[in-house]
C-alpha positions as CSV (number, residue, x, y, z in Angstrom):
1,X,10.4,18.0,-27.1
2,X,13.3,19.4,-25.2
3,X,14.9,17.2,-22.5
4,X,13.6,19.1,-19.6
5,X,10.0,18.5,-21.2
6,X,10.7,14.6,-21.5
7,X,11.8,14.6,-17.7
8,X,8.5,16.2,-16.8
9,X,7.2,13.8,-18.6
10,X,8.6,11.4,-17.1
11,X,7.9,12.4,-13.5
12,X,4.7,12.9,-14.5
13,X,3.9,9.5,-15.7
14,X,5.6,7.8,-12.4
15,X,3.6,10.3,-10.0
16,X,0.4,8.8,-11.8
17,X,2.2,4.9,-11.8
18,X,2.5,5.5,-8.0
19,X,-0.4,6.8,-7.5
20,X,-2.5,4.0,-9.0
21,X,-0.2,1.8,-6.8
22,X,-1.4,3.5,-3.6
23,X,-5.4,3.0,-4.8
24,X,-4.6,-0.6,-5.3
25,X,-2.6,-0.7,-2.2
26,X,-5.1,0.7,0.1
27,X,-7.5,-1.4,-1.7
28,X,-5.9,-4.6,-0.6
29,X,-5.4,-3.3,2.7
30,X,-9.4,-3.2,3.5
31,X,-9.5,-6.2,1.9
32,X,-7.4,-7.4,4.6
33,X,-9.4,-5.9,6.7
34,X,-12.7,-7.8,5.6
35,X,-10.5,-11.5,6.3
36,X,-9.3,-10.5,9.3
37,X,-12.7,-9.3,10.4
38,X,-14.1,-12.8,9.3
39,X,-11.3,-14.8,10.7
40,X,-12.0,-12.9,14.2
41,X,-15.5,-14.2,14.0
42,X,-15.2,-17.7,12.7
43,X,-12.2,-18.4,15.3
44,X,-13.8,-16.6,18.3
45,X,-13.8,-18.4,21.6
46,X,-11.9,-20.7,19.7
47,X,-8.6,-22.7,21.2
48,X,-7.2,-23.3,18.0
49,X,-4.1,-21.5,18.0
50,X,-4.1,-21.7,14.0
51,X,-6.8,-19.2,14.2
52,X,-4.5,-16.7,16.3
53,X,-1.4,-17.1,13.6
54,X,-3.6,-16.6,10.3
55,X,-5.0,-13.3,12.4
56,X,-1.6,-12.3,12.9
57,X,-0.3,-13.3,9.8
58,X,-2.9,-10.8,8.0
59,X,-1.7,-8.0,10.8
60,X,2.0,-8.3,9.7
61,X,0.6,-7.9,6.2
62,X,-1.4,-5.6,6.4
63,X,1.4,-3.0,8.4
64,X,3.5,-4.2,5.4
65,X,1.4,-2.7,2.5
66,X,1.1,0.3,5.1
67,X,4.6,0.3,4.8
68,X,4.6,0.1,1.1
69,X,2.2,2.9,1.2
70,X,4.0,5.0,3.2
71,X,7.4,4.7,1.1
72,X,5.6,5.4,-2.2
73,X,4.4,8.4,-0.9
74,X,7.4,9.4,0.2
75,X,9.0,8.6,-3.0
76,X,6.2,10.6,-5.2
77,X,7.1,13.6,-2.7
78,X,10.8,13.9,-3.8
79,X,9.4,13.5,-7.2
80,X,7.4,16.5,-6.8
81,X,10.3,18.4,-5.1
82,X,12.5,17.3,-8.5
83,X,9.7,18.6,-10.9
84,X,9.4,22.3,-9.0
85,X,13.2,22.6,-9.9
């Protein structure tokens, strides 16, 4: 195998390692979703401020593995752009 076919290779096994990452990404994202849905309706009407911080604390996560997301896409892209030369 010549070394331009083991860097093919190569970028094709991380473009499939980040793409699995995405699937499990995106998957913990709507599970974030179903929590913060359940905390919204356990908490509601409630004056517990507790209830407010965990809601939020799942919000700043979940913009976080959008984040995460975002930049392995990005990173799969130049990966792409590497393979076409």
């Amino acid at each position: 195998m010549s070394m331009v076919q083991q860097v093919i290779a190569a970028i094709t096994d991380a473009e499939r390692q980040i793409d699995d990452q995405i699937a499990k990404l995106r998957s913990y994202a709507r599970e974030i979703d179903k929590v913060t849905n359940k905390a919204n309706a356990a908490f509601e009407g409630s004056t517990q401020n507790y209830g407010q911080q965990m809601i939020q604390q799942l919000a700043t996560t979940k913009k976080q593995v959008n984040q995460s997301i975002e930049k392995l896409q990005a990173v799969k892209e130049k990966l792409l752009r590497v393979r076409m030369v």
